[in-house]
LOSETI-783681 format. One record per residue (C-alpha): chain; residue in one letter; x, y, z. Coordinates in steps of 0.02 Angstrom, whole numbers, m for minus. Example, Ala and Ser with C-alpha at 12.3 -4.5 7.8 and 13.67 -1.06 7.14 Angstrom:
<atoms>
("A"; "A"; (615; m225; 390))
("A"; "S"; (684; m53; 357))
</atoms>
This chain:
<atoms>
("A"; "X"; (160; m546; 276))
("A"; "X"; (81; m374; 307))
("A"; "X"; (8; m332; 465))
("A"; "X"; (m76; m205; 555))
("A"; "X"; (89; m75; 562))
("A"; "X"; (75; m101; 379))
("A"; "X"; (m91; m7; 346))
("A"; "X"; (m63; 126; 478))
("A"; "X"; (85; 173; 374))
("A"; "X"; (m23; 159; 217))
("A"; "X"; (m148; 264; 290))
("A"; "X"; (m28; 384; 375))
("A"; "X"; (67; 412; 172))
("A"; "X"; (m96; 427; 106))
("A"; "X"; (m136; 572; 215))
("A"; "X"; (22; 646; 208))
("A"; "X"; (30; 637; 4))
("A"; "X"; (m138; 723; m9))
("A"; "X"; (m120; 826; 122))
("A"; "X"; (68; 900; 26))
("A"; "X"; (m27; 880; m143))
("A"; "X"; (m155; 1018; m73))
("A"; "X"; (m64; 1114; m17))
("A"; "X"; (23; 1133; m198))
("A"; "X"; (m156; 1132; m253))
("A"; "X"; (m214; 1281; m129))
("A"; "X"; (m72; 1378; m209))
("A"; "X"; (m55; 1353; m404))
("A"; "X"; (m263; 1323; m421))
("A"; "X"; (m360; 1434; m263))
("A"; "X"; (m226; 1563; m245))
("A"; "X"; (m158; 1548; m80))
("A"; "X"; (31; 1591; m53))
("A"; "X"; (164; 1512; m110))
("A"; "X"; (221; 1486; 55))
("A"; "X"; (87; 1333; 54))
("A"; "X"; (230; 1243; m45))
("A"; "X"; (339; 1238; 115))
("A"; "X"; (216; 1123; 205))
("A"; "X"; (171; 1035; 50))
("A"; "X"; (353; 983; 25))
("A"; "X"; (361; 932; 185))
("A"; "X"; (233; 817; 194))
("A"; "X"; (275; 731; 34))
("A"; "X"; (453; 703; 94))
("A"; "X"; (360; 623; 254))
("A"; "X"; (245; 521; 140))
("A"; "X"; (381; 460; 29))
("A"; "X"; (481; 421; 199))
("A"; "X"; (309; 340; 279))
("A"; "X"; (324; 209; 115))
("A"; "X"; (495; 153; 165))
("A"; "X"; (418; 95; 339))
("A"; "X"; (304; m56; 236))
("A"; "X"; (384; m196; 278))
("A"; "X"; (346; m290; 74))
("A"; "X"; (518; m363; m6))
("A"; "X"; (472; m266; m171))
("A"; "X"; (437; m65; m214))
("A"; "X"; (328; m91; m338))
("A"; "X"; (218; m226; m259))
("A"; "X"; (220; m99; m100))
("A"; "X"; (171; 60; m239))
("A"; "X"; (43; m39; m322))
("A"; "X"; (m52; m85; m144))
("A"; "X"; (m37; 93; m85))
("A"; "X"; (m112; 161; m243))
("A"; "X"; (m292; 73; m165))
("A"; "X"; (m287; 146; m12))
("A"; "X"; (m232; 322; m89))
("A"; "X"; (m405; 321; m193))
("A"; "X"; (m498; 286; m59))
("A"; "X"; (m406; 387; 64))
("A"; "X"; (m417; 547; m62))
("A"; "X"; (m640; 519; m54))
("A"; "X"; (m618; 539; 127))
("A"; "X"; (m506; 709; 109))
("A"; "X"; (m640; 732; m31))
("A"; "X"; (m800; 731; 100))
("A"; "X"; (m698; 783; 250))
("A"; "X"; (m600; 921; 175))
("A"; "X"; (m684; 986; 36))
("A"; "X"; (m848; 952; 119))
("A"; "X"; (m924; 853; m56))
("A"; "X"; (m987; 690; m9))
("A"; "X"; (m939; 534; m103))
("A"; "X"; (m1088; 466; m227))
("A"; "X"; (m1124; 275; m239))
("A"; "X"; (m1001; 262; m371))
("A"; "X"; (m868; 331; m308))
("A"; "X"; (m903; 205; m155))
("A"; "X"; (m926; 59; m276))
("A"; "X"; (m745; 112; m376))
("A"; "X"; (m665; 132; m210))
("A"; "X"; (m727; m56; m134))
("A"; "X"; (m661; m131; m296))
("A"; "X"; (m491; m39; m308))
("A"; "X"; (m476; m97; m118))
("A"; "X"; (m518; m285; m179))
("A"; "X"; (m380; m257; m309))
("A"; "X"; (m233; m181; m182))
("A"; "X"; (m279; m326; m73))
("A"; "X"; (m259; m437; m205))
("A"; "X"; (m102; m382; m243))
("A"; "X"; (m45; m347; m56))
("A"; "X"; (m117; m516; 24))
("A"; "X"; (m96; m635; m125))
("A"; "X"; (m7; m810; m85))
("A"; "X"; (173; m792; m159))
("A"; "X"; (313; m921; m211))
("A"; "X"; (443; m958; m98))
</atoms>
């Protein structure tokens, strides 16, 4: 059963993952150096790593969970970062893919 280690290393991937996809984006797309893709690698290596740490018996159930908190996590870098604040819909999209990562996170199994 997931606990509360288990969405600090959901939220800690999720900023590492957009945090090294930005970086990669600051390079190829605003045209920063291409020494942004050091840090960028970095980070995804750490967010790849961080997923490792979920304590779920299977990848893709772990994946699929993560995926919710990545959308919602990437509004915040959205209004924090990029300093665009989230409308109502992208609120309303990000309560339901939360619903649905819960779902799949949360939902009584077979033993």
């Amino acid at each position: 059963m997931p606990n509360l280690a288990t969405f600090a290393f959901y939220l800690a991937a999720a900023v590492a993952e957009i945090s090294g996809s930005f970086a990669f984006w600051a390079w190829l797309r605003l045209g920063k150096s291409a020494l942004w893709a050091i840090p960028g690698t970095a980070m995804l290596i750490l967010f790849a790593i961080l997923l490792t740490r979920v304590d779920v018996a299977y990848a893709g159930r772990v994946f699929a969970a993560y995926g919710g908190v990545y959308v919602v996590s990437s509004l915040g870098w959205l209004w924090a970062v990029e300093g665009t604040r989230p409308d109502r819909w992208d609120g309303l999209g990000g309560m339901i893919i939360l619903a649905g990562a819960a779902i799949v996170l949360l939902g009584p199994r077979a033993t």
